[in-house]
N, C-alpha and C positions, 0 to 999 in steps of 0.2 A: 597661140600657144603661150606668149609671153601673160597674157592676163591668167592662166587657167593653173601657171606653174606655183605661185603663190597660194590658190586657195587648196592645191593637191597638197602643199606643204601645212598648210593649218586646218588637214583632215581629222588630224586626231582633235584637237579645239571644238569644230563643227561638231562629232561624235558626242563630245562631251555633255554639249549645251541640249543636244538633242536628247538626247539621254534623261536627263532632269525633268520631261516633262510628261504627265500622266495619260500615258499612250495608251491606255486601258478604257479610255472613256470613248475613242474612237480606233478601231482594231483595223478598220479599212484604209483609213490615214494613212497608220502606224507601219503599213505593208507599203503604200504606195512611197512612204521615205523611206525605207530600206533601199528599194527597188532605185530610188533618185540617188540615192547615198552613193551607189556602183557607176554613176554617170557622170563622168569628169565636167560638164557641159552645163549641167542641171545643179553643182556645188553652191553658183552664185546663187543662184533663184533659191534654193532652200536655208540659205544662210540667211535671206531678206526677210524670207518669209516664217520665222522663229517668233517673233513679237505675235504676227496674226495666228499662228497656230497658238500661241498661249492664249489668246483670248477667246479662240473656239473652243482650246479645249475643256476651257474653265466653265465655260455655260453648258459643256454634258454631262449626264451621267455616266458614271463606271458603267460600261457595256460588261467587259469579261472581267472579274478581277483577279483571273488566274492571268493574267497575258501578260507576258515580259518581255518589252520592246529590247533587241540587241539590236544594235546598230554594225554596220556591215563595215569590215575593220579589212582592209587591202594585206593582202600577203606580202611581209618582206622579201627584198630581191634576196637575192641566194647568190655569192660569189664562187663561181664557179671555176675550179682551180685544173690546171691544165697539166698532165704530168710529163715530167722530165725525159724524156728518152735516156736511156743511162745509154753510153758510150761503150763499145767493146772492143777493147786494144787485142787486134790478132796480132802474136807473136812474128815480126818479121821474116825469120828467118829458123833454121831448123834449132840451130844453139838456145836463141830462146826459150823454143818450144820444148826442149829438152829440158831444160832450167825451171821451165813453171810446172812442168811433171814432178820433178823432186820435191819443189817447194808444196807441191798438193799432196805427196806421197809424206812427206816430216808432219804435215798439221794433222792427219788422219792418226797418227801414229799418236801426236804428242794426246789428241782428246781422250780422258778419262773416260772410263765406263760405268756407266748411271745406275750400277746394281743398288749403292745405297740409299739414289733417290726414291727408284720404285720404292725401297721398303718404308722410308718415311713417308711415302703417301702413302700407300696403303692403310699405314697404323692411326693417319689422319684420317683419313675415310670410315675406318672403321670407330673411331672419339665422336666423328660428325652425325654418324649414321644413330648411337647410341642417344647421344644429347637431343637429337631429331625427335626419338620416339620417346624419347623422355618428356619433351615438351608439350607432343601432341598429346598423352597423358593428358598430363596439366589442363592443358584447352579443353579435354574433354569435361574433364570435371567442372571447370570453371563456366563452360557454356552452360552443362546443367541447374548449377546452383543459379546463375542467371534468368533464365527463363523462368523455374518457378519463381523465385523472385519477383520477376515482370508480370506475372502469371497473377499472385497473392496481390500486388501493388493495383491492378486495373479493376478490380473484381469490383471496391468499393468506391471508383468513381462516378460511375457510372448512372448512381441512383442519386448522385447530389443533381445535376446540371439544371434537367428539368424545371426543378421545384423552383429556383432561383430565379428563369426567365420568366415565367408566370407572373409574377409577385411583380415583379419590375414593372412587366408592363402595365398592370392592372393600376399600380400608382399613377404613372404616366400617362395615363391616358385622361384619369381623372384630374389631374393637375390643370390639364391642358385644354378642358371642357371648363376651367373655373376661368381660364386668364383668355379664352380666343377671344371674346367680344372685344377686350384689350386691346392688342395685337393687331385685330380686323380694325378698329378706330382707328389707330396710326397708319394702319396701309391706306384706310381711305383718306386721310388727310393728306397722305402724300402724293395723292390723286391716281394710286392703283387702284381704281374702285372693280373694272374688271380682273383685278388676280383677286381680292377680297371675297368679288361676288361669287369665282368658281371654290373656294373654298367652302366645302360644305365638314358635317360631324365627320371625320375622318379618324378621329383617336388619333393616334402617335404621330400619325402621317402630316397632321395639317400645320404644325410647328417646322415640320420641315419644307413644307411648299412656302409658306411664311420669308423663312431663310434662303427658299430660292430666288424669290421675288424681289426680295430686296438688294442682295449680293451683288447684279449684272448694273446697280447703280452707285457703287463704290467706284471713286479714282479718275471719274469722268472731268475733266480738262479741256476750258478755262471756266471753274465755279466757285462760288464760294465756299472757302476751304472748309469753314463752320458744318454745310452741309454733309462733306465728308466725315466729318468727324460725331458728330450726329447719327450716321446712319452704321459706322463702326461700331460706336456705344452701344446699339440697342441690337447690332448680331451678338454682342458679348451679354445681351440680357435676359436671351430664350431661357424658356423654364428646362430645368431636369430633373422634377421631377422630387422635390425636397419640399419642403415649409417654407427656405430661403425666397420660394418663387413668391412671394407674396411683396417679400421688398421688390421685387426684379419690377414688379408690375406698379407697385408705388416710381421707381422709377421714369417707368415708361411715361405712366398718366404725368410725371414731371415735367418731360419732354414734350409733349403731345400739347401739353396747354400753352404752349408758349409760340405755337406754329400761328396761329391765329396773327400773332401781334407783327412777326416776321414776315408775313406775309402781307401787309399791310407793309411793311417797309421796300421789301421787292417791287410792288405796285409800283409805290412812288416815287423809287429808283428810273424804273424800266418807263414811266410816265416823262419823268426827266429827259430822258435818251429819245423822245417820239417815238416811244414805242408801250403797245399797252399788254397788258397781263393775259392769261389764258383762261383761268381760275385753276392748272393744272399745277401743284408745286412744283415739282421736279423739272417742269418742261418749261416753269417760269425761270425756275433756279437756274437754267442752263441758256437761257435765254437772257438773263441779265447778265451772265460770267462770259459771255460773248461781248455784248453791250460794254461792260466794265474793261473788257480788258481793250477796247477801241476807246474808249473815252472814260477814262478814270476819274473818279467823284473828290469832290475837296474833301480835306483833312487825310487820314492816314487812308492811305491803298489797302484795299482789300484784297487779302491774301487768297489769289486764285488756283493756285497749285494744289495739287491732291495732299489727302492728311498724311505723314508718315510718321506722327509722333506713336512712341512706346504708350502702348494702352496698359491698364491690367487686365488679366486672364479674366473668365467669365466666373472663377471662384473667388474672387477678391470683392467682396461685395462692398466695402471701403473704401477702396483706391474705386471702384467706379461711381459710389454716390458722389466724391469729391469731383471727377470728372464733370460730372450729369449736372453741379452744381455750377463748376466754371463756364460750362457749355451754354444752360440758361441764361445765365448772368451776360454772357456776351451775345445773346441771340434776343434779350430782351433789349430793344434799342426804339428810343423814340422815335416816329414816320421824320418828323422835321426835322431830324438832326443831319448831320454830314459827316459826323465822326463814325468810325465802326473800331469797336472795342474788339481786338484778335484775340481768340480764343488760342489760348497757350497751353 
């Protein structure tokens, strides 16, 4: 009881944190914590286990996007108040009892009689009763003008929506059939050759398998931070759809040429360590941020924690060549050297 009394007190906390997270992606989860939420027993285990549900839920898709996770919120106690027994003094004796006769026979006498009250309720009743139908009036009127109103106001939406989605997608689609070969290059460099190869002409769709594929290798921990911040850059690079995406993909081919030479440095890193290369990037990359963080390399340490520097949006196409520039710049690093330039 002593360990359980503590987490019953930082129920509303638990609630909180649970709350925050997109329980619409898994609806069956989302029932089975409610359900754990009402078990005094089952609080620790679901408080441990917030980190691992964020990382499952981040790799599904929205299942229902109508479902609204409430968490199961405990009824407050209710102070339940106990009523007084009043006390009944019988008169002792007959003199008393004769005494509080008179005394209840003067109070009846002295009470006034309420003839004037009734008449001012009534005359209030009857103000109330007036004002009443007065107002329903008004409401009357007022819901009519209303509705036609709402009535004239929906008629001519109704014919825009259409036209608009059409149009959109017909850009995007074509946008997206100029820049895949783009996009599929960099997935296969970073040695997803199978999520590349199931990408086939999908239209709209295959920009977003793109950004599935990539996403589940953001923050992974002990790597080189560079990698993360690399692979942030170019989910802020997908096309939408505009003219802009012509630089987006200048960018990308910026990045992408320069994996070559990096990877060439990983080798000879991970060579260093006795240990050799996969020819997989990512599974090298994760395989020297292991190596590095057991036996760190001369000159300055390389920074293996995940990226959390402030990027810009994916509409600032300025503030991300300047990135894309610093990014290079410190990813192009000679095999021989021992120094690693941190990308800032």
């Amino acid at each position: 009881m002593g360990a359980i009394r503590p987490l019953i007190s930082n129920h509303e906390s638990l609630r909180r944190r649970l709350s925050a997270l997109p329980w619409n992606r898994d609806v069956n989860l989302a029932i089975q914590v409610q359900e754990q939420l009402q078990d005094p027993l089952k609080l620790s285990q679901l408080s441990d286990n917030i980190p691992s549900f964020m990382k499952h839920l981040s790799k599904k898709d929205v299942e229902d996007s109508e479902f609204i996770f409430v968490a199961w919120k405990p009824e407050p106690i209710r102070k339940t108040l106990l009523p007084i027994p009043e006390t009944i003094q019988h008169p002792k004796d007959t003199l008393e009892d004769a005494h509080e006769a008179m005394l209840d026979a003067m109070d009846e006498q002295n009470k006034p009689e309420p003839v004037e009250i009734k008449r001012e309720k009534e005359s209030i009743g009857v103000e109330k009763e007036s004002t009443a139908k007065h107002k329903e009036s008004e409401l009357e009127i007022n819901t009519n003008v209303n509705i036609e109103s709402t009535l004239e106001s929906r008629e001519p939406k109704t014919e825009i929506k259409p036209v608009d989605k059409v149009v959109n997608k017909s850009s995007i689609t074509s946008i997206e059939n100029e820049s895949l070969e783009t996009y599929l290059g960099f997935l296969v460099a970073l040695g997803l050759d199978e999520d590349a190869s199931n990408i086939t002409v999908q239209g709209s769709n295959s920009i977003d398998y793109i950004r599935k594929s990539i996403a589940p290798h953001v923050g992974i921990e002990p790597r080189d931070m560079r990698i993360d911040r690399m692979l942030r850059i170019v989910l802020r690079l997908m096309p939408k759809g505009e003219p802009k995406d012509k630089r987006r993909i200048t960018m990308l081919d910026q990045i992408t040429s320069v994996l070559p030479k990096y990877k060439k440095w990983m080798k000879a890193r991970l060579e260093a360590r006795h240990s050799s290369a996969k020819g997989n990037f990512l599974e090298d990359a994760k395989r020297l941020g292991i190596a590095l963080n057991r036996i760190p390399g001369p000159g300055f340490p390389v920074p293996l924690t995940n990226d959390d520097k402030s990027l810009p949006n994916s509409a600032d196409l300025d503030g991300l060549s300047d990135e894309v520039n610093i990014l290079v710049n410190s990813m192009s690093i000679p095999s021989a050297s021992g120094i690693v330039v941190e990308a800032v």
